[in-house]
N, C-alpha and C positions, 0 to 999 in steps of 0.2 A: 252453639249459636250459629246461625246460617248468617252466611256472608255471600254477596255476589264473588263469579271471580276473579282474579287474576290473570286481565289480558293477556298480560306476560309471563305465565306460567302453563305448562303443555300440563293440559290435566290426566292425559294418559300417563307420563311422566311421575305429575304428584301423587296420584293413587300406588301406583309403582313403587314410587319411594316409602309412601305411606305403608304399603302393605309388610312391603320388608322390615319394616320396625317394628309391626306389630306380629309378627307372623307366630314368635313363640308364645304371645298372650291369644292371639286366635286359637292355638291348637290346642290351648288349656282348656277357655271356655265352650267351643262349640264342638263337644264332643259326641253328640246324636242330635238325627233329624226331630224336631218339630212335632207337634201332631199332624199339622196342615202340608210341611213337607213331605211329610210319611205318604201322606192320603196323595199330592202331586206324583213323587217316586214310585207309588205304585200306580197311577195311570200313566206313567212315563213308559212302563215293562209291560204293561199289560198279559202284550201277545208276543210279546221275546220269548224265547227259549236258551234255556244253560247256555253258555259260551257267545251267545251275541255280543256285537261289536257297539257300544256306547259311548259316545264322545260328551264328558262334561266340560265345555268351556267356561274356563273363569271361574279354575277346581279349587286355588287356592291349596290349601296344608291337604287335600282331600278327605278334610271332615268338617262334614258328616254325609255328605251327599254322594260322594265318589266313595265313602268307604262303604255305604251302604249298600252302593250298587256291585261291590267288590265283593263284599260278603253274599251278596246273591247270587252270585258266581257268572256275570257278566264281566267280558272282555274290555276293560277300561280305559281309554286313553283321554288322558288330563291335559287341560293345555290353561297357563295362566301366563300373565305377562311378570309374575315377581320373582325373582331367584330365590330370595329368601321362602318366600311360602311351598317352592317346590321343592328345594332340596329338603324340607321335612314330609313332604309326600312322596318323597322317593327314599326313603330312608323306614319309612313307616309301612308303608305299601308296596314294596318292591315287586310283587306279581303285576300290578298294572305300570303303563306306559307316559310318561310323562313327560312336556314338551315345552319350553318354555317359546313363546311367539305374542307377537304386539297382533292384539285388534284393535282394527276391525277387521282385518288382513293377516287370516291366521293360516292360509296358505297350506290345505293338505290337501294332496288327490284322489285319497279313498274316500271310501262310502260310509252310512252308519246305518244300526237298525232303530235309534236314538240319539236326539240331543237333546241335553239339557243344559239349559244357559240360565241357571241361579241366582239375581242379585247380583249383576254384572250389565246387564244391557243399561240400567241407570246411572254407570260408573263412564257411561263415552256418552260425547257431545251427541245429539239428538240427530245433526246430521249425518252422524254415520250409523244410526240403526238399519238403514236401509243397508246398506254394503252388508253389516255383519248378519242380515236375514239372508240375503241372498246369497251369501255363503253356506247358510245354515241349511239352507233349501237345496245347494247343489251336492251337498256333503250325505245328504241326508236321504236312506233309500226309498222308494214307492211303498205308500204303506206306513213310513214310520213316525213316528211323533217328536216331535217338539215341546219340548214345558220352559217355561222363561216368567221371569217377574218383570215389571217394569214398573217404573213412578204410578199415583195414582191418580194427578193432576196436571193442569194444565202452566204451572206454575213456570218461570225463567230458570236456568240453571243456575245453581248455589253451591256452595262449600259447604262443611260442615263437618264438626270434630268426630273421631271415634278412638277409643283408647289414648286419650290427648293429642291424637295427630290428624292432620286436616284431608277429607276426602271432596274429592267434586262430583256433582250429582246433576242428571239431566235428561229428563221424560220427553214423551212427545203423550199430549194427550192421549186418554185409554182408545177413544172411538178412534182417532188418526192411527195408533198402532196397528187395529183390528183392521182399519179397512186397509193400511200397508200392507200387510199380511195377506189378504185375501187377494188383493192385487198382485203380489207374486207368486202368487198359486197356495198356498195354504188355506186347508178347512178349519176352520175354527168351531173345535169340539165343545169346548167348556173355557169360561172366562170369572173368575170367581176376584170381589174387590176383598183384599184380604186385610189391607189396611185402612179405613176410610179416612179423607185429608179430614185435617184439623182444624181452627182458627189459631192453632200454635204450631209448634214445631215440626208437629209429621206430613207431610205432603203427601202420603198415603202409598199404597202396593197395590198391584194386581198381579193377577197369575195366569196365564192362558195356556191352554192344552189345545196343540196345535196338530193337524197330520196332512203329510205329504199324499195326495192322493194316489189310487192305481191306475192309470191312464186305461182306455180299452183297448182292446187292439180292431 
């Protein structure tokens, strides 16, 4: 059941908390991608080659999304904010690189040749998408792409149960995202609604395929 939320509660914080209770029921149930994540993850790689550098933020246990891009033999570094969900992606996954850091302020000074940010940008207050793109943007090399879900409506932020424990959730309309986006320099490839909102409970997805352009000289 959707609840507004709790002034007084740091929703970075409750998901945090949340995820760490759920973390050993995560890594049971979502054990492969999707068909639709499949079809995202592959235009995530497109033009990588063996051994590129791929940043998933917001990897969680890293499955299914990070393990898929491990077994394509891309160079992986995971960054989530739950101790619980990493220390089973570091136990699981030990070839790839795993970090535990708070966003929207995930603070690294390398490059990538990808990111992918999964079903995480709807999990922070709406005013910090911008901070966590424009991270994504400087992190992210000439050339590389971007894949992200975010809400699919224009709805207030809400709570909302998953595995009995409460998550907070918060979009910024699909067009406001795009034109954020294209505002800080991203082309927007493809934008596909995956989830459409409801008159009940789903307030919908989208997924956008984003790329960092190549400047001229």
């Amino acid at each position: 059941m959707h609840r507004p939320p709790d002034p007084a509660i740091d929703p970075v914080l409750l998901n945090q908390q949340s995820y760490d209770a759920i973390a050993d029921r995560w890594q049971q149930v979502r054990t492969a991608p999707g068909a639709a994540e499949q079809r995202f993850l592959e235009s995530l790689v497109a033009d990588l080659s063996h051994g590129d550098a791929v940043l998933d933020l917001g990897c969680g246990t890293g499955q299914p999304m990070a393990a898929w891009l491990i077994h394509q033999g891309f160079c992986v570094t995971g960054i989530d904010q739950s101790p619980g969900m990493l220390t089973i992606a570091q136990s699981t996954y030990p070839q790839a690189r795993w970090l535990q850091r708070s966003l929207p302020e995930f603070g690294l000074a390398e490059t990538f040749n990808a990111i992918l940010l999964w079903d995480v940008l709807f999990h922070l207050p709406r005013n910090d998408h911008r901070t966590v793109l424009l991270r994504c943007r400087d992190n992210l090399l000439p050339g590389g792409r971007l894949v992200l879900t975010s809400g699919g409506s224009a709805d207030a932020a809400f709570t909302d149960s998953m595995f009995e424990h409460r998550f907070y959730y918060d979009s910024l309309p699909p067009q406001s995202l795009q034109s954020m986006m294209e505002d800080i320099g991203f082309h927007i490839e493809y934008l596909e609604v995956m989830n459409p909102p409801t008159d009940g409970r789903d307030k919908g997805r989208i997924a956008i395929v984003a790329r960092m352009p190549i400047l001229e000289s």
